[in-house]
C-alpha atoms as an extended CHARMM CRD file, in Angstrom:
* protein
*
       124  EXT
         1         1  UNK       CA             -5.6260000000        3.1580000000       11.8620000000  PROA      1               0.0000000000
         2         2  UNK       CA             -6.4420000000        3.4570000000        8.4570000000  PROA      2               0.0000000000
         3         3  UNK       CA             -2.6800000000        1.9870000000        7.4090000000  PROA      3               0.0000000000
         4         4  UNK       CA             -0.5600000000       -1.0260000000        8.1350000000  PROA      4               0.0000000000
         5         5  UNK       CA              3.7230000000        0.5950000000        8.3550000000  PROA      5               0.0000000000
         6         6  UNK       CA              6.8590000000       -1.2780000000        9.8330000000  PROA      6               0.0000000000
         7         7  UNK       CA             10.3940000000       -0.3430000000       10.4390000000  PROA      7               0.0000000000
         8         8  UNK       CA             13.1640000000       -1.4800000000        8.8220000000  PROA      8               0.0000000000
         9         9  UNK       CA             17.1270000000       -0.6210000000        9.1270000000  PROA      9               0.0000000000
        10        10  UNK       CA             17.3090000000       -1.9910000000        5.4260000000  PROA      10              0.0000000000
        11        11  UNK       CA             18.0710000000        0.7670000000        2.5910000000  PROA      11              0.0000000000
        12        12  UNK       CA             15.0910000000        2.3230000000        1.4480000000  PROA      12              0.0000000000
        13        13  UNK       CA             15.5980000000        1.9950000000       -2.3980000000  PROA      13              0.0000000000
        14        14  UNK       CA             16.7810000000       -1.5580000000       -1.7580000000  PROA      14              0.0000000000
        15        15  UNK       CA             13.2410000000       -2.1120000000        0.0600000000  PROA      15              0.0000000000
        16        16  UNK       CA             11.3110000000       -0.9190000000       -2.8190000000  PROA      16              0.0000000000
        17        17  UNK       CA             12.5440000000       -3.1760000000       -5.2270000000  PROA      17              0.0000000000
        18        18  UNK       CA             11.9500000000       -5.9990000000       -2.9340000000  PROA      18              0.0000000000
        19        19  UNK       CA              8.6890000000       -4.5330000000       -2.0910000000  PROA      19              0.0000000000
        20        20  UNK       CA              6.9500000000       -4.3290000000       -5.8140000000  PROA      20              0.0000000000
        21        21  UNK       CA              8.8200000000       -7.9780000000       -6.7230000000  PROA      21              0.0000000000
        22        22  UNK       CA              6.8380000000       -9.9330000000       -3.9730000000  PROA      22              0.0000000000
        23        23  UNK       CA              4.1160000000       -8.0740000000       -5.2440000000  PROA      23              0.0000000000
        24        24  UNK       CA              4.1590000000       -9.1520000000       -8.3620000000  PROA      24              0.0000000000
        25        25  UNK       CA              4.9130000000      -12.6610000000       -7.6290000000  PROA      25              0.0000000000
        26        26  UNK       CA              1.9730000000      -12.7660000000       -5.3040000000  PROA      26              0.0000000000
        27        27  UNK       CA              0.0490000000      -11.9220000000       -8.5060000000  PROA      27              0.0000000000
        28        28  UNK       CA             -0.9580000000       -7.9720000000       -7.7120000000  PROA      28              0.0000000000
        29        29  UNK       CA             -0.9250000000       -5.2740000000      -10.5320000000  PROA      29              0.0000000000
        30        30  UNK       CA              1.2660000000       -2.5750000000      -10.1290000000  PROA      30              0.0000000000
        31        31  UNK       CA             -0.1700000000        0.2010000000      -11.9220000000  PROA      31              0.0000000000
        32        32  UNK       CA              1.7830000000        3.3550000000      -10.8900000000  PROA      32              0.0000000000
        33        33  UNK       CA              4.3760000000        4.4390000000       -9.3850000000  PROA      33              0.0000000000
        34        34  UNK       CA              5.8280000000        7.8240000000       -7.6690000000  PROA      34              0.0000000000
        35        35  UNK       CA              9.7610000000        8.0270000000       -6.4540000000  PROA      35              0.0000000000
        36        36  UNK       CA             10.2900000000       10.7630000000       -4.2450000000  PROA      36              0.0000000000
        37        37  UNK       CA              7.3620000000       12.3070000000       -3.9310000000  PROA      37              0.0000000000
        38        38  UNK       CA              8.3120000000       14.6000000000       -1.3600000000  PROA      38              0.0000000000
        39        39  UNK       CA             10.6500000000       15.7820000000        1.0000000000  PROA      39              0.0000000000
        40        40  UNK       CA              9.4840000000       17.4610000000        3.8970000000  PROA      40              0.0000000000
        41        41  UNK       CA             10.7670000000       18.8340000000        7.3030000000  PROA      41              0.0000000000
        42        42  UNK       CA              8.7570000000       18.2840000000       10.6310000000  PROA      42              0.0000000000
        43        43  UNK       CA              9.0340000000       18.7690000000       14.2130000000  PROA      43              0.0000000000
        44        44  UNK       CA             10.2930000000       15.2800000000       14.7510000000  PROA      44              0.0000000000
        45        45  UNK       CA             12.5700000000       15.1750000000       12.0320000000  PROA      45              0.0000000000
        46        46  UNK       CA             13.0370000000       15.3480000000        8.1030000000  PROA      46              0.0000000000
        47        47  UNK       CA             10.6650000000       12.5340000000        6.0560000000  PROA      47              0.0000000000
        48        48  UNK       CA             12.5750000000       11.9190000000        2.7500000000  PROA      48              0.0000000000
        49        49  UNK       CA             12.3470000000       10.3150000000       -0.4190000000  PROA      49              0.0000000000
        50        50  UNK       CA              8.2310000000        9.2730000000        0.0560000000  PROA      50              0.0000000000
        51        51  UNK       CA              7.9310000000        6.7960000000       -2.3740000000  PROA      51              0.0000000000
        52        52  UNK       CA              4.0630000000        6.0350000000       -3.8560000000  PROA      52              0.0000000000
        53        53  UNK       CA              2.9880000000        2.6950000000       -5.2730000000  PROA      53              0.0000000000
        54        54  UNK       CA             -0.4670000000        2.0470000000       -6.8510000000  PROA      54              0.0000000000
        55        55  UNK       CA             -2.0830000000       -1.2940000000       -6.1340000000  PROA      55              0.0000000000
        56        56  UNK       CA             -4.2830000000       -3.2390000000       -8.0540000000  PROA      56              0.0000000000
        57        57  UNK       CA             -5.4520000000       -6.9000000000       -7.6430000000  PROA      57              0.0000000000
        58        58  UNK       CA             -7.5050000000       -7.4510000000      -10.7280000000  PROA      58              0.0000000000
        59        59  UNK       CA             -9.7750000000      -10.3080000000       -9.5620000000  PROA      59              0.0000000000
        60        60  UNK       CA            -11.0240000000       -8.6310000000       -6.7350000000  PROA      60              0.0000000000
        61        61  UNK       CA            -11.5160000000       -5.3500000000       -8.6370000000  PROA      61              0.0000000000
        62        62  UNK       CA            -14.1830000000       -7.7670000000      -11.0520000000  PROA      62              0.0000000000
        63        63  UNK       CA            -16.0460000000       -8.3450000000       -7.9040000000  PROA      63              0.0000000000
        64        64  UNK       CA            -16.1280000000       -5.2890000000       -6.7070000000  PROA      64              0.0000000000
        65        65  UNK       CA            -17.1660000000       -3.4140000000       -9.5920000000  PROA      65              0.0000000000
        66        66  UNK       CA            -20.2320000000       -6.4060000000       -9.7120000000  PROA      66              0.0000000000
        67        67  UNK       CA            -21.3780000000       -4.2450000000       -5.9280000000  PROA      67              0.0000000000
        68        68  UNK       CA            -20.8630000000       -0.6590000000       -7.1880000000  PROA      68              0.0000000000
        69        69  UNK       CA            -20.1160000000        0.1860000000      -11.0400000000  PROA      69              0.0000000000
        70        70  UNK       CA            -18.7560000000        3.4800000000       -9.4540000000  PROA      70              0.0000000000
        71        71  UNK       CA            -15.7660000000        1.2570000000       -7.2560000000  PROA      71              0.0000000000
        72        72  UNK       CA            -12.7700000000        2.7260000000       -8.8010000000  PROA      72              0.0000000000
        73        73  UNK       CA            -13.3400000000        6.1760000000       -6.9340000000  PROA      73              0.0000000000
        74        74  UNK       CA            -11.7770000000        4.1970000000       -4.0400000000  PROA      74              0.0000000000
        75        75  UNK       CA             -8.9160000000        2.4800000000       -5.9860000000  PROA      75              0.0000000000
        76        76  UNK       CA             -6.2810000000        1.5840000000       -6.1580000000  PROA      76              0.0000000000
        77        77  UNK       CA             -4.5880000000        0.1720000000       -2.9330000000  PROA      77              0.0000000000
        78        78  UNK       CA             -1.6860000000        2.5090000000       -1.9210000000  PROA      78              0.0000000000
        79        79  UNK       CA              1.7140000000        1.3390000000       -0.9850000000  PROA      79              0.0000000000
        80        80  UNK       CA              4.3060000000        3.7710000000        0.6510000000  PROA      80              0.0000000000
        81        81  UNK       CA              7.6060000000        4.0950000000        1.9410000000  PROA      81              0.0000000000
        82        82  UNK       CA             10.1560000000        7.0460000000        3.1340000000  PROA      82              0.0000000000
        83        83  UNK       CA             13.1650000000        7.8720000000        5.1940000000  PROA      83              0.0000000000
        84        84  UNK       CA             13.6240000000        9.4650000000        8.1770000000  PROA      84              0.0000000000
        85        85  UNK       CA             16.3560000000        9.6420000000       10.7000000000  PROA      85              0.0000000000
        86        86  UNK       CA             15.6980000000        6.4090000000       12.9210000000  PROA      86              0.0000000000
        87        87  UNK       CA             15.0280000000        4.2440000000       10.1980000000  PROA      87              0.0000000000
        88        88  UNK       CA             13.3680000000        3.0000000000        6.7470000000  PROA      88              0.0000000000
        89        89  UNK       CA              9.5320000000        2.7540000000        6.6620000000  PROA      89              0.0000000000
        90        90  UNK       CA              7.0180000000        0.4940000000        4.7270000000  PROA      90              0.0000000000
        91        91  UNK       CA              3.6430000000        0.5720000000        4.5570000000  PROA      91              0.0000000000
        92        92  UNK       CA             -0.1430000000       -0.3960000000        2.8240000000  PROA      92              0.0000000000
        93        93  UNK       CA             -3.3600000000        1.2440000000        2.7010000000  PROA      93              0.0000000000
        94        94  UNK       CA             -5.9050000000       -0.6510000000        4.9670000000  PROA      94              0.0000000000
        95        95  UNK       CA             -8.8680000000       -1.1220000000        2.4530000000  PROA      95              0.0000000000
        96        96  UNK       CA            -11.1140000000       -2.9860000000        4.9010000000  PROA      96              0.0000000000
        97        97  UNK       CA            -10.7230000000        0.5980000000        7.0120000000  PROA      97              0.0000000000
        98        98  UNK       CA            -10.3420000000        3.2740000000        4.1390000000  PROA      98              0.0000000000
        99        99  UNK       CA            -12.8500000000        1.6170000000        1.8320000000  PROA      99              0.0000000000
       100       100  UNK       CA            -15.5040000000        1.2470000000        5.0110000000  PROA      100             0.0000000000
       101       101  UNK       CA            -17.7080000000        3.8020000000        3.1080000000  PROA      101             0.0000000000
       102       102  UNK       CA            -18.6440000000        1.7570000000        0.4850000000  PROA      102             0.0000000000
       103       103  UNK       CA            -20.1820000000       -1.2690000000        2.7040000000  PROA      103             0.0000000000
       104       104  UNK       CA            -19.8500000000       -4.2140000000        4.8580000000  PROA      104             0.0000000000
       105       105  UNK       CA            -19.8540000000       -6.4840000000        1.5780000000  PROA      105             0.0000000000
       106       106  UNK       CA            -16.6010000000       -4.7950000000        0.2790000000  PROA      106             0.0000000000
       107       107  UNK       CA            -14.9660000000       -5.0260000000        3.3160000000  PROA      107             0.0000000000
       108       108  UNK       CA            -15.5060000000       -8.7740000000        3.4050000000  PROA      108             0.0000000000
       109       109  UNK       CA            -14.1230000000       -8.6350000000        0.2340000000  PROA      109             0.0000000000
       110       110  UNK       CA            -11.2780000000       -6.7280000000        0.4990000000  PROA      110             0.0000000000
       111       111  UNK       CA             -9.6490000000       -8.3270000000        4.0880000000  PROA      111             0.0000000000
       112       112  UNK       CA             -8.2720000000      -11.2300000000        2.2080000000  PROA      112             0.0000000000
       113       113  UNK       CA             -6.0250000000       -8.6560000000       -0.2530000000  PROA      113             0.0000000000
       114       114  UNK       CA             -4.8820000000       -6.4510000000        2.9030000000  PROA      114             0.0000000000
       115       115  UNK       CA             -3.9070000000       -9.5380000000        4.3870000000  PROA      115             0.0000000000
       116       116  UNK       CA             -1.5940000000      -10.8060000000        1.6400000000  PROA      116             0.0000000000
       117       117  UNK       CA             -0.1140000000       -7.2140000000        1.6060000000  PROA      117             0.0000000000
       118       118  UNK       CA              0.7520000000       -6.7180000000        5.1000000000  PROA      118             0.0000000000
       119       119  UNK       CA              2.4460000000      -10.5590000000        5.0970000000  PROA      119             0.0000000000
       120       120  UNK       CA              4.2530000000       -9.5640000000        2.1090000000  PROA      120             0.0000000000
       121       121  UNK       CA              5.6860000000       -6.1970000000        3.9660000000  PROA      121             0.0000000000
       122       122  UNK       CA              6.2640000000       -8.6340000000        6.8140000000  PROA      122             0.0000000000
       123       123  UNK       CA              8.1280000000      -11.1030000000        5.0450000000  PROA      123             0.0000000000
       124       124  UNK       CA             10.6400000000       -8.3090000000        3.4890000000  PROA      124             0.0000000000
């Protein structure tokens, strides 16, 4: 799986704003952000109100951009969250799976970040 998600029963907007103020206190850059995106009927049901967040942590993006000058084709880290019918979603862009392409040393570089993101969707 290229992303980390997890139920919740909480509101959606209500989740958000939780969402980017852990972020921030855990020192991450927000630098974008996209509320509702889309709306859009499936088989399984109606996904509503998909909510983008751009991701940035700007210490690791120094290091990174020391490996490959051309690093920010693959940034930032995406955050995400939308409605359906059983329940409220959250989730994070796994950069140690999506970013695989650009080598084993920015995968070791980028676990430590994915795991601070998927505790701070599990501490919500």
């Amino acid at each position: 799986m290229f992303y980390y998600v997890r139920k919740f029963e909480e509101d959606l907007d209500f989740l958000w704003e939780r969402f980017k103020k852990k972020l921030e206190e855990e020192g991450f850059l927000l630098i974008g952000e996209r509320v509702p995106v889309a709306i859009v009927e499936r088989k399984d049901g109606v996904i509503a109100d998909y909510h983008l967040l751009f991701i940035c942590d700007r210490e690791l993006v120094a290091e990174l951009v020391r490996i490959d000058s051309n690093i920010g084709a693959l940034l930032p880290c995406t955050g995400f969250g939308y409605r359906r019918e059983d329940g409220n979603y959250l989730g994070v862009t796994l950069p140690s799976v999506a970013w695989r392409i650009a080598g084993e040393e920015v995968v070791r570089l980028v676990r430590p970040m994915e795991e601070r993101l998927v505790k701070i969707i599990n501490s919500l």
